[in-house]
C-alpha positions in Angstrom: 8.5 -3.3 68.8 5.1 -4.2 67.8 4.0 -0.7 67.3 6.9 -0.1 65.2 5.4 -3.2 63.0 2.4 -1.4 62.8 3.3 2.1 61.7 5.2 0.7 59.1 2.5 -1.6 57.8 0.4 1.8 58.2 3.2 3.7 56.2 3.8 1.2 53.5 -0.4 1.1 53.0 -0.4 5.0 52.0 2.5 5.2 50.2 1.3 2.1 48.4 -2.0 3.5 47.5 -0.4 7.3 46.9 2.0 5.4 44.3 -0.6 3.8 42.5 -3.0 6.6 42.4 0.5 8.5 40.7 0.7 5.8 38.3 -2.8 5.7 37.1 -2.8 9.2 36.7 0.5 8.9 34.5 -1.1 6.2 32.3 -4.5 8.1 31.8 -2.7 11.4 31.1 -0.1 9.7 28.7 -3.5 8.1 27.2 -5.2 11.1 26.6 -1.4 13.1 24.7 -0.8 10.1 23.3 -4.5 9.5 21.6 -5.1 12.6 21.0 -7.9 13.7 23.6 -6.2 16.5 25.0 -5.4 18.1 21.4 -9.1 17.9 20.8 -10.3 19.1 23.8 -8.0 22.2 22.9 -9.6 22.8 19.2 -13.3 21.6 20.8 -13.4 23.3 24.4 -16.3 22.9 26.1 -17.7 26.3 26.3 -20.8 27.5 29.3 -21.9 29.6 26.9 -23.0 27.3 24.4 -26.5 25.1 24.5 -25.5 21.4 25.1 -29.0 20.0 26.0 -29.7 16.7 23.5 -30.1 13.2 23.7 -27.4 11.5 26.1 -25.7 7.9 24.9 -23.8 6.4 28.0 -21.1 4.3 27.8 -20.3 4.6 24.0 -17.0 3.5 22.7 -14.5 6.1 20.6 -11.3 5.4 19.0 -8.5 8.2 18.5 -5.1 8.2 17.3 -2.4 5.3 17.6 -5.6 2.8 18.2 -5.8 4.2 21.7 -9.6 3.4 22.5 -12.5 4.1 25.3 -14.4 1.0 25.1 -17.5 1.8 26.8 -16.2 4.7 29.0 -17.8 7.8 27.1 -20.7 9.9 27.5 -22.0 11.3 24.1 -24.6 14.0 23.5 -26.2 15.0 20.5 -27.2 18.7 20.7 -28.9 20.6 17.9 -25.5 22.4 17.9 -23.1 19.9 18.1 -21.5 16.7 19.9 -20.4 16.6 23.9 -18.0 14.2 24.4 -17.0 13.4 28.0 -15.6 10.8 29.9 -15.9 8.6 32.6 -14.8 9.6 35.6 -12.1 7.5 36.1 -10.6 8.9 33.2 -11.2 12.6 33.9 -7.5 13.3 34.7 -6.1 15.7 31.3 -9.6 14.6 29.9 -11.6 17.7 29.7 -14.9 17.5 27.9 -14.7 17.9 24.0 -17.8 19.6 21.9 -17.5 19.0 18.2 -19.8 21.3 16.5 -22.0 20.2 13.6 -20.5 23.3 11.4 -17.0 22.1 11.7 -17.4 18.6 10.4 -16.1 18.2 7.2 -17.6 14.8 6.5 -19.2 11.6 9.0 -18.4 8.1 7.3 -19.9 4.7 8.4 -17.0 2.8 8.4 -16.5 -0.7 10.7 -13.3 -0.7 12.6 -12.5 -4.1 14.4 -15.6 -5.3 15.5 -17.4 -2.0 15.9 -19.7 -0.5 13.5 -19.5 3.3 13.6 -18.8 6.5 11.7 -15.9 8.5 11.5 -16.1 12.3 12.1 -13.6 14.5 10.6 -13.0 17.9 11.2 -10.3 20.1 10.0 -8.2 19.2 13.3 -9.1 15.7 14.3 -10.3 12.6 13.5 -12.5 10.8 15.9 -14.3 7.1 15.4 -17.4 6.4 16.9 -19.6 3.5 17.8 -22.7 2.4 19.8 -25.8 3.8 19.6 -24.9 7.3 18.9 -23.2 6.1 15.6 -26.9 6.3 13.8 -27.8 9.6 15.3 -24.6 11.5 14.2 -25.5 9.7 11.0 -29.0 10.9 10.4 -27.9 14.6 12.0 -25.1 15.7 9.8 -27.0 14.6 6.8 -30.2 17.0 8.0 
């Protein structure tokens, strides 16, 4: 009888954490259709073939569509080509890595957006909002 106790406290541990590793997953994919990651990772792939050796910023903060936000959760780097974007790890799942090049920004704003201060990037296909460090940088490069 006891055994039986403990396979089922075994059973109900790994479906427990299987369940919640399902629902995260759900959440950080809806997140990323939702906000519009996954549409610009498919007009900005990430390509090999294409130089993306620059200045990193960690943990910067971006806001996409419908105010969906990642507050200190991605990695930014400024190329003489153009702008990696990548996340977390945590938040890899239907997040592939985005590069913006500088030739297909239409315009980069300074704009403040809650309490960030930041610029906006547009390009012909999205619209992406950028604060932290790399905010200046992008700033200074598109105006080169």
């Amino acid at each position: 009888m006891e055994q039986m106790n403990i396979v089922n406290l075994v059973l109900f541990i790994v479906i427990g954490i299987a369940g919640w590793f399902l629902i995260y997953s759900f959440v950080v994919g809806l997140l990323s259709i939702v906000g519009g990651w996954f549409h610009l990772a498919q007009v900005h792939p990430l390509r090999d073939d294409e130089n993306h050796d620059g200045v990193r910023y960690s943990f910067q903060t971006i806001y996409l569509r419908f105010f969906v936000s990642y507050r200190r959760s991605v990695h930014i780097t400024l190329s003489e080509t153009g702008i990696m974007l990548r996340t977390v790890i945590l938040f890899r799942f239907l997040h592939k890595p985005v590069f913006i090049k500088w030739d297909d920004i239409v315009s980069v704003q300074k704009k403040e957006f809650f309490l960030y201060r930041g610029v906006v990037i547009q390009t012909r296909h999205a619209k992406v909002f950028i604060a932290g460090k790399s905010a200046e940088e992008i700033t200074k490069r598109y105006a080169q």
